[in-house]
KOLSE-730604 format. One record per residue: residue in three letters; y, z, x of N, C-alpha, C in turn. Coordinates in steps of 0.1 Angstrom, whole numbers, plus 5000, padded with zeros to 4 digits. Layout:
BEGIN
alaYZXYZXYZX/...
END
This chain:
BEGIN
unk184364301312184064211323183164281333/unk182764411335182564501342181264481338/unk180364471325179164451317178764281325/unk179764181324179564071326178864061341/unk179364131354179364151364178164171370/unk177564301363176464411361175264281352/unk175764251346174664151337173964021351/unk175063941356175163851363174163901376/unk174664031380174064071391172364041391/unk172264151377170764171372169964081371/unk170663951364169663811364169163801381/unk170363781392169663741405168963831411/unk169263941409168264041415167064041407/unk167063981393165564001388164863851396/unk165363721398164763611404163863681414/unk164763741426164063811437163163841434/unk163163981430162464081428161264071418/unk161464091402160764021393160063901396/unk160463821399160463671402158763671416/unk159263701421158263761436157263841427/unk157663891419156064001419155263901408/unk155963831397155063741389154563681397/unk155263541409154463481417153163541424/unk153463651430151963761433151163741425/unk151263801412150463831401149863691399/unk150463581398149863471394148563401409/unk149463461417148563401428148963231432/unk150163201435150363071436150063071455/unk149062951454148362901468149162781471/unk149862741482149862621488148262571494/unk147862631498146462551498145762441486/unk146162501475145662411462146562251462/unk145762161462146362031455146762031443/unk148461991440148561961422148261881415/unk148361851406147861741398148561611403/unk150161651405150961541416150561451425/unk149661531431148961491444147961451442/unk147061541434145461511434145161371420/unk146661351411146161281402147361161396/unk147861161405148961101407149160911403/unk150060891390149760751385150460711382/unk151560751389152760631390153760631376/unk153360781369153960731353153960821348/unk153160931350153861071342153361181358/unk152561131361151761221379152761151390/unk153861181389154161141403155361271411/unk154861251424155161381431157261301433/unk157661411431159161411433159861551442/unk161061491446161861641460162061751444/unk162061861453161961981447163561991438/unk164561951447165961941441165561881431/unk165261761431165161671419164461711402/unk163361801412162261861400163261921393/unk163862041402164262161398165462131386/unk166561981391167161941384167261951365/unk165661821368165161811355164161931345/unk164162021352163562111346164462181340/unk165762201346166562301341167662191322/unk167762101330167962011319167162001303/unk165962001312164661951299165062121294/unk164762221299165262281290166462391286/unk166962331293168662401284169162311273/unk169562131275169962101265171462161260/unk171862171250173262261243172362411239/unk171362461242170662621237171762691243/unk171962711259172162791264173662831263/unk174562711254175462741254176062771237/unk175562651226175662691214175462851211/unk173862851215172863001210174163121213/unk174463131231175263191233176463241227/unk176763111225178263121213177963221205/unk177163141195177263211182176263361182/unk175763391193175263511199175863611198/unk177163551207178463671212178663731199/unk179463671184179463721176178363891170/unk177163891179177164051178177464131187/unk178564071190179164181203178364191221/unk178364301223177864301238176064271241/unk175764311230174464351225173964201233/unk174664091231174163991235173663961249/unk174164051261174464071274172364131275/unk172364241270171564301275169764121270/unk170264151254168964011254169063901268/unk170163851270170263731274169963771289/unk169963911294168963991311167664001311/unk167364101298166464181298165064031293/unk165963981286165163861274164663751284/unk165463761293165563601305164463681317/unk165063761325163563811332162863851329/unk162563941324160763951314160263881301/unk160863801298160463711288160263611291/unk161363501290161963371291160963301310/unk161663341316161163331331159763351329/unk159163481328157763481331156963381321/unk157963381310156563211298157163081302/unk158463051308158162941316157262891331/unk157463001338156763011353155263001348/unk154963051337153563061338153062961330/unk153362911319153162801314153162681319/unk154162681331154462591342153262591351/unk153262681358151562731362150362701360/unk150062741349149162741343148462571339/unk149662481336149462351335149362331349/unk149662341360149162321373147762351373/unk147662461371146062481376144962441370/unk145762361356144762271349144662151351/unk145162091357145461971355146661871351/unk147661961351148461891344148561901329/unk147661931323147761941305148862021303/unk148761951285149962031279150062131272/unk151162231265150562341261149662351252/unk149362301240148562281232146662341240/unk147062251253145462231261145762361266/unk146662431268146862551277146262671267/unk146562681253146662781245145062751240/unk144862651239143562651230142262701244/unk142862701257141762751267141362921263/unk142462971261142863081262142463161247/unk143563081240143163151224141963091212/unk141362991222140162931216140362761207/unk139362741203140162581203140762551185/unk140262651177141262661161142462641168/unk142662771174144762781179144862651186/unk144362591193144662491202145062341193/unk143962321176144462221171145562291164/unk145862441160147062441155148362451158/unk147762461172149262461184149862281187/unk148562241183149162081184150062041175/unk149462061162150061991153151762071150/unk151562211153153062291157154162221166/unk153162201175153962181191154662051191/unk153461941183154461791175155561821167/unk155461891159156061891143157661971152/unk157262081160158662101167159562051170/unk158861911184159261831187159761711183/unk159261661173159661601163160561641159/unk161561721154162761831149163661811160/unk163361871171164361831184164561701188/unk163861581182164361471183164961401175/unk164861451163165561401154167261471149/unk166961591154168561691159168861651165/unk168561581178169061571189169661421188/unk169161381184169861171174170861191165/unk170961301155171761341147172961381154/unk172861511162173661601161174861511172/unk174461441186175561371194176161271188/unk175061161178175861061175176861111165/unk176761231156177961251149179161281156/unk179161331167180061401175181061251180/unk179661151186180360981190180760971179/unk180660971170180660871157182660911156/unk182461071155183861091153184961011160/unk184361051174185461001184185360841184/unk184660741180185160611178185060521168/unk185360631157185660531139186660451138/unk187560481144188460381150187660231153/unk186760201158186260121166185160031149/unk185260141142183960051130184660121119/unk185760121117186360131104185860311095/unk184760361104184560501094183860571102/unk183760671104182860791108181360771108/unk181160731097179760721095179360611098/unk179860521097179160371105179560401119/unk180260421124180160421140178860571144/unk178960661136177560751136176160681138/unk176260571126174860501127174860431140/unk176260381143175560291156175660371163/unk175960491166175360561179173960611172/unk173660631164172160641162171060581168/unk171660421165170660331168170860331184/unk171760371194172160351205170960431209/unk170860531204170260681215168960651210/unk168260651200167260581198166560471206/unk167460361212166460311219166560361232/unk167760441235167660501245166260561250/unk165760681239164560741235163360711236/unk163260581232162360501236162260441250/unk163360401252162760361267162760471276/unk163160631274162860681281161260761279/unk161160751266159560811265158960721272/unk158860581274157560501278157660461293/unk158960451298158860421310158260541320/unk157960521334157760661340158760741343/unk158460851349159560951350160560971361/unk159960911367161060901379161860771377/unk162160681363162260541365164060601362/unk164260681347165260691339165660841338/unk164660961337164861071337165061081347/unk164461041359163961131373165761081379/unk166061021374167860921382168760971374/unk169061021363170061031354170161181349/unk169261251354168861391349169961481359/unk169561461371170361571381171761511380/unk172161431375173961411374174361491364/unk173561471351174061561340173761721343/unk173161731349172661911354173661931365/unk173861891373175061881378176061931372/unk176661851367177661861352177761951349/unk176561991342176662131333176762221342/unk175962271353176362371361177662401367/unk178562291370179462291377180362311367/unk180562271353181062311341180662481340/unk179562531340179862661338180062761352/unk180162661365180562771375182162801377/unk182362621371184162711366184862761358/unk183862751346184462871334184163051342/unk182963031349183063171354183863171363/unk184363111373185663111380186763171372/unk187363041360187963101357188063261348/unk186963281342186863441339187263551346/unk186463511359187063611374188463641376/unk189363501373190963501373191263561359/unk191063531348191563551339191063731338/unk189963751337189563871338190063961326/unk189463871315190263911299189464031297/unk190564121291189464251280188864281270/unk187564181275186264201266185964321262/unk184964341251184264471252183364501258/unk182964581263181764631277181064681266/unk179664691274178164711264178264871263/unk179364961270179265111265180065151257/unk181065081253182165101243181165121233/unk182565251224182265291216181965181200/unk180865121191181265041185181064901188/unk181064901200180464741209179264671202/unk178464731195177164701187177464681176/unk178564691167178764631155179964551154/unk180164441161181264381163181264291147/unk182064191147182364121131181463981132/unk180364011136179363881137178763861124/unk178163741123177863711110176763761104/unk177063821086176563851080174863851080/unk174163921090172763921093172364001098/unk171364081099170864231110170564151124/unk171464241127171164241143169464181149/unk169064271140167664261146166464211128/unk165964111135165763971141166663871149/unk167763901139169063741142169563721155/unk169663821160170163811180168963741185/unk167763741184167063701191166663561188/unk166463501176166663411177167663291174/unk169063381175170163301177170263241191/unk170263331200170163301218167963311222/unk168063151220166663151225166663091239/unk167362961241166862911251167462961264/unk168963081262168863201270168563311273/unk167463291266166463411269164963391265/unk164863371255163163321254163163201243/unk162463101247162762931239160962881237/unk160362891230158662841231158862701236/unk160362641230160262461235160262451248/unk160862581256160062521271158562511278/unk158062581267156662601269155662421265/unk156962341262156362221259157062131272/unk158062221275158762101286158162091304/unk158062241303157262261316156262231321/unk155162171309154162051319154461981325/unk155661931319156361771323156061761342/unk156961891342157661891359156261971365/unk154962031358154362031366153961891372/unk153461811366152561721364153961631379/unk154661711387155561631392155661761405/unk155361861408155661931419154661921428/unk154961951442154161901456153262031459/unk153862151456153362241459153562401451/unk152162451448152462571438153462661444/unk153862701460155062801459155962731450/unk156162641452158062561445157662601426/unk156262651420156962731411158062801404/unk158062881413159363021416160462921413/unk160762871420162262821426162362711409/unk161562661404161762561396161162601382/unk160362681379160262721364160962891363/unk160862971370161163081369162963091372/unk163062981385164263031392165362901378/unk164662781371165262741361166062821350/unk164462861345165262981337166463061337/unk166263121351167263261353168963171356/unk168663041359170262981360170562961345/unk169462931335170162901326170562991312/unk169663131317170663261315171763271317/unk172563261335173663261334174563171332/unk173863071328174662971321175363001308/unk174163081299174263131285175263291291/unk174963341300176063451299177363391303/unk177763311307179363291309179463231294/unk178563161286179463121278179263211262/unk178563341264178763461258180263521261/unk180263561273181563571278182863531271/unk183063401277183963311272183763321256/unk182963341248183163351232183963501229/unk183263571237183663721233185363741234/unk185663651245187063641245187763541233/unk187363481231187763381223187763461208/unk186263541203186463601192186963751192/unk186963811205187663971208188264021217/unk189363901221190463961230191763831230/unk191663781215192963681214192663561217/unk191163521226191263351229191763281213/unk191063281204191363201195192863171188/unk193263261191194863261183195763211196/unk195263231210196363211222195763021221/unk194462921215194362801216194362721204/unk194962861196195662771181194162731173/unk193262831171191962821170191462931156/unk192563001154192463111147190963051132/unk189963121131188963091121187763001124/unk188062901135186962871144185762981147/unk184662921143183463001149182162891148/unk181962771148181462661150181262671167/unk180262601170179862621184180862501190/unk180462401187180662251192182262271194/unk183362321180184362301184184962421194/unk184362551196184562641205184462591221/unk184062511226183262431233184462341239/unk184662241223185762111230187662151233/unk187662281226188662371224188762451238/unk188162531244187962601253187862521270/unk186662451271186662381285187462301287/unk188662191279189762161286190762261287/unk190862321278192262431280192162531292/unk191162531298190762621303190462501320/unk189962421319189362321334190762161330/unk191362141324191962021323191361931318/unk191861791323191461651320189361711328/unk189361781337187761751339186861811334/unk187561951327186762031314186861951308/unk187461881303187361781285185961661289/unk186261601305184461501300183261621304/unk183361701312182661761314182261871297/unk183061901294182561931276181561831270/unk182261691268181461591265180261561272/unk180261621278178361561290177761711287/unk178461841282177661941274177461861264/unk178461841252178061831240177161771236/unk177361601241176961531239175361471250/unk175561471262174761431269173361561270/unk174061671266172761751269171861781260/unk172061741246170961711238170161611235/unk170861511241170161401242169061381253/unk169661461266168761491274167261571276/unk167461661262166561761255165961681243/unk166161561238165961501225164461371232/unk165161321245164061251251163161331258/unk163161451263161861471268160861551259/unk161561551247160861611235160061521224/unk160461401229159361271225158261221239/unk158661241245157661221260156461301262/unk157561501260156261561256155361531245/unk155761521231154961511223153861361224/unk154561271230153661191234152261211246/unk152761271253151661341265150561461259/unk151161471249150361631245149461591234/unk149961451225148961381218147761321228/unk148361211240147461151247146361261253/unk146761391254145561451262144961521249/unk145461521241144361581229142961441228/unk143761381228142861201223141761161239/unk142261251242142161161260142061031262/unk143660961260144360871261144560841269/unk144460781280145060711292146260691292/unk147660701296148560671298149260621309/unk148560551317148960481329149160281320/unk148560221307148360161305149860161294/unk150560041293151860051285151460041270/unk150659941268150159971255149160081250/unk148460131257148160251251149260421248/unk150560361259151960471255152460411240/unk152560251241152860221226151960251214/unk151060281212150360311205150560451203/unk150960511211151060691205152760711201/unk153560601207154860671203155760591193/unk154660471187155060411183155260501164/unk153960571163153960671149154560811153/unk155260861165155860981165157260871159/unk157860781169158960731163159360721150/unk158560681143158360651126158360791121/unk157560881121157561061119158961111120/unk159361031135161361111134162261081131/unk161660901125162860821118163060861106/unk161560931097161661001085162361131082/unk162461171095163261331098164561291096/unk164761161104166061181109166961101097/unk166361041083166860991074166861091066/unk166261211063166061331056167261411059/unk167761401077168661481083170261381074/unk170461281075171361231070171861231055/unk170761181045171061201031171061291023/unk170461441033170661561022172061611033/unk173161651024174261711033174461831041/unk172861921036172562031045171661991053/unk171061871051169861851060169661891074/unk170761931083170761941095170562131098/unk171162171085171662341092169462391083/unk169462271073167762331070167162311086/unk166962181090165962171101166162241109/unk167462291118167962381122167562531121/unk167362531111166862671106165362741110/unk164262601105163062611107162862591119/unk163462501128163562471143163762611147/unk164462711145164762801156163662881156/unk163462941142162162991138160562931144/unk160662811143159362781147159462751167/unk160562731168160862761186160262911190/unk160763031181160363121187158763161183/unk158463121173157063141173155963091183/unk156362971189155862881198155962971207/unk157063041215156963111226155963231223/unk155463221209154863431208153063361212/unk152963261212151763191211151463181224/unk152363141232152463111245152363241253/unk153063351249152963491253151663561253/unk151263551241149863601241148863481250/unk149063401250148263311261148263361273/unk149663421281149663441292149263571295/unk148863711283148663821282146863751287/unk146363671275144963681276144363611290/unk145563511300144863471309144963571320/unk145963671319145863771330145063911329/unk144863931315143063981308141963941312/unk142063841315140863801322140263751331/unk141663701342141463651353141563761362/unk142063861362142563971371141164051372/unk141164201380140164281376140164371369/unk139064391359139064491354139964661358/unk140464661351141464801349142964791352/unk142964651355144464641367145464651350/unk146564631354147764661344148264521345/unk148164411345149064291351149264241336/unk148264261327148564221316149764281308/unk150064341311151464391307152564311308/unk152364241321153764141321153464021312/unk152863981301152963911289152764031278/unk152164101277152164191263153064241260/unk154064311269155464371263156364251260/unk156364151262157264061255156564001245/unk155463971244154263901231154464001221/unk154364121222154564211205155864161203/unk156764191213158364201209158764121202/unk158163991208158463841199157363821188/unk156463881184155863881175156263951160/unk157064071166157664131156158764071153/unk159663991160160663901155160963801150/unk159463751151159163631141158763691131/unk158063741128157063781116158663851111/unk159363971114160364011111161563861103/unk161763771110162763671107162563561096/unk160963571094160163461085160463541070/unk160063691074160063741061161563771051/unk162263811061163763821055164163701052/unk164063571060165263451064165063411047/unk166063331040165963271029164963141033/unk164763101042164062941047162463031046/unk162363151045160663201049160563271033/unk160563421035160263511021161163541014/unk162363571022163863611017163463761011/unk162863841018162463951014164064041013/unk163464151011165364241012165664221027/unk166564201033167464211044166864351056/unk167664451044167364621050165464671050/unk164764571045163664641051163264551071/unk164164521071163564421085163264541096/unk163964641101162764751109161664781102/unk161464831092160264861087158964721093/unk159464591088158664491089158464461105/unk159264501112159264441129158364531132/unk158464681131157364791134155964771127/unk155664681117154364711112153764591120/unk154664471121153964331130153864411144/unk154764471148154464541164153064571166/unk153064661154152264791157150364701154/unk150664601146149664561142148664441154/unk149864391157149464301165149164361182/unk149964461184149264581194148164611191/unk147364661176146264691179145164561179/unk145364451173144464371174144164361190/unk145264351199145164291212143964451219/unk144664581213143264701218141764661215/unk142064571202140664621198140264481207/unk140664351205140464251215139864321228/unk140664381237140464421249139164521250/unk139264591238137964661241136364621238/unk136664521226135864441224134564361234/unk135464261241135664221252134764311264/unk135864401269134864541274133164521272/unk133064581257131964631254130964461255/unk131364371257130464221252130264191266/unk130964241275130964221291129864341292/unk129664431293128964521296127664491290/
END
């Protein structure tokens, strides 16, 4: 608990601290008009209170990441503490704040338009067609994965599991729909801060109760703390992108135009992409926490749990026994409400990120029906693939985490090359994207090649592979930079 404490600390002291010197670096002016203001249409541009922003930002991207990922995180032991700090302030924080940013100071565009400024416009159609195909995946998990959970709890009501599944299918679905096409302050902008609410207030009393309970976890200096009985995978790749959206997630690199295209003023950055983030780190560390007890200090055998290691049921098991009758709905507005909340703004984005590739007007209702009318059809095919093959969900799942984190290594090196070249010559600023752009470059390249879903290479060569993607993609970015140099001169 003593690791837990020290962990907790570190997140708010990095907001401060960290947090303040990115804002520097970036240069955010209240003098500048945002796109809110300067371009504002009543439908995706409209200026909203900073509470409110800050709400739906933290929503759009936590979803169940911060808490599932977490879970099944802990299973490598403490190790998970140090990613979900070190991962969340210099990773996570600085590619949403700046992605968030950076769609400010363009206009509002999405990342697709952000990456192809930066990495030229090949990457920019391949970041499109990525950044849909993602999203598309999170919408069709996100239809799947709650209405099974409804479906359970009211077969009773339609005679089977699976037909009461379908009709919560069809339920959230049009849900989906009406929330991609209406504007954003109509359905998100009203229903978003109750559920973020929710969740926060759900994890500020599980860390309450930690505080009381004050169970004997393992601390990150124990002897052996690094090889605890987590699942059969190397540490390294699989920690990192087991716990993404508490620590580094590319999908927020799609979510964070949303709420630019909605803030009044560039300081409220900090407070709303950066300062998002770091809450929903310690969102994901209490409920690292709370697993580590559950799998290494008796929770599971003291809640009659013994062999559980599924996220969902650690989850509906743990926050009533632990909060009462208001853990148990507040579980359910995790389980269930916060992917769904992550499921619609993952069709909204992909609809926005199409219209500005097309330069589509979307103030006009039929020109929104016209773009989300064939994403719908794209996720209804996912989401029938997700149902009739019996693994269909832990496949998409699979490629989804993978292609999540590759999205963020794309977005990393974006933010290395815009502070390459916006800054002056000789400064260091570029650092605060390049040490996390190799790192996550070697973890994808590392996860693609081992995972059975990529090359299924041997397991035991994965340092060898993480050090040669490092070392490689380091030197391109030297010869880049010096290149560059010599063409300037």
């Amino acid at each position: 608990m003593i690791s837990f404490l020290i962990a907790l600390a570190a997140l708010l002291i990095g907001y401060f601290l960290y947090g303040s010197f990115v804002e520097k670096v970036f240069g955010a002016d209240s003098k500048r008009p945002t796109p809110a203001i300067s371009k504002a249409d009543g439908v995706d541009f409209i200026p909203m209170p900073t509470w409110k922003v800050f709400m739906i930002q933290f929503l759009n991207i936590a979803g169940t990441g911060p808490i599932f990922g977490a879970i099944m995180g802990a299973m490598f032991g403490p190790a998970s503490y140090l990613w979900i700090v070190f991962g969340c302030i210099f990773g996570g924080a600085v590619h949403d704040y700046m992605t968030g940013m950076l769609s400010v100071r363009h206009g509002g565009v999405g990342y697709p338009e952000i990456v192809g400024k930066y990495l030229g416009e090949g990457t920019k159609k391949v970041m499109l067609a990525f950044s849909v195909l993602l999203l598309l995946m999170v919408g069709a998990v996100f239809v799947y994965s709650p209405a099974v959970i409804l479906g359970g709890m009211t077969d009773g009501w339609f005679g089977s599991a699976f037909t009461a599944s379908m009709f919560w299918v069809g339920i959230i679905i049009v849900y989906y729909i009406i929330a991609t096409l209406l504007p954003v302050d109509k359905i998100i902008g009203r229903i978003y801060p109750i559920f973020a609410i929710s969740l926060l207030f759900m994890a500020l009393a599980l860390g309450i109760c930690l505080l009381v309970k004050w169970p004997g976890i393992p601390e990150v200096w124990q002897q052996g703390s690094f090889s605890m009985n987590g699942p059969a995978a190397p540490f390294f790749p699989c920690l990192f992108i087991t716990i993404a959206c508490g620590a580094v997630s590319g999908f927020h690199a799609t979510q964070s135009p949303l709420m630019a295209r909605c803030i009044k003023d560039e300081k409220l950055g900090r407070p709303v992409f950066y300062g998002a983030m770091i809450c929903e780190g310690i969102v994901a560390l209490i409920w690292a926490t709370v697993a580590s007890w559950f799998f290494y200090d008796g929770g599971a055998a003291t809640l009659g749990a013994e062999g559980v290691t599924d996220a969902p049921t650690i989850v509906k098991t743990v926050a009533p026994a632990w909060l009462g009758i208001v853990g148990g709905i507040l579980a359910l507005l995790g389980v269930v409400a916060a992917p769904i909340t992550s499921g619609d703004t993952a069709f909204r984005s992909a609809r926005l990120i199409i219209a500005d590739f097309l330069h589509f007007d979307q103030k006009p209702m039929r020109n929104r029906l016209l773009v989300s009318i064939p994403l719908f059809a794209l996720a209804g095919l996912l989401l029938w693939y997700n149902i009739a093959d019996a693994n269909g969900f832990n496949k998409i799942w699979g490629y989804f985490g993978w292609a999540n984190q590759t999205l963020a290594v794309f977005a990393l090196w974006t933010i290395t090359v815009f502070l390459t070249v916006s800054k002056p010559r000789g400064s260091w600023y570029f650092l605060i994207g390049l040490i996390p752009a190799v790192f996550m470059t070697s973890v994808c390249a590392t996860y693609i090649a081992i995972a059975k879903i990529g090359f299924n290479l041997p397991a035991d060569w994965h340092y060898a592979i993480g050090l040669i993607a490092a070392v490689v993609s380091l030197g391109l970015f030297i010869w880049w930079h010096r290149y560059r140099g010599r063409k300037d001169a």
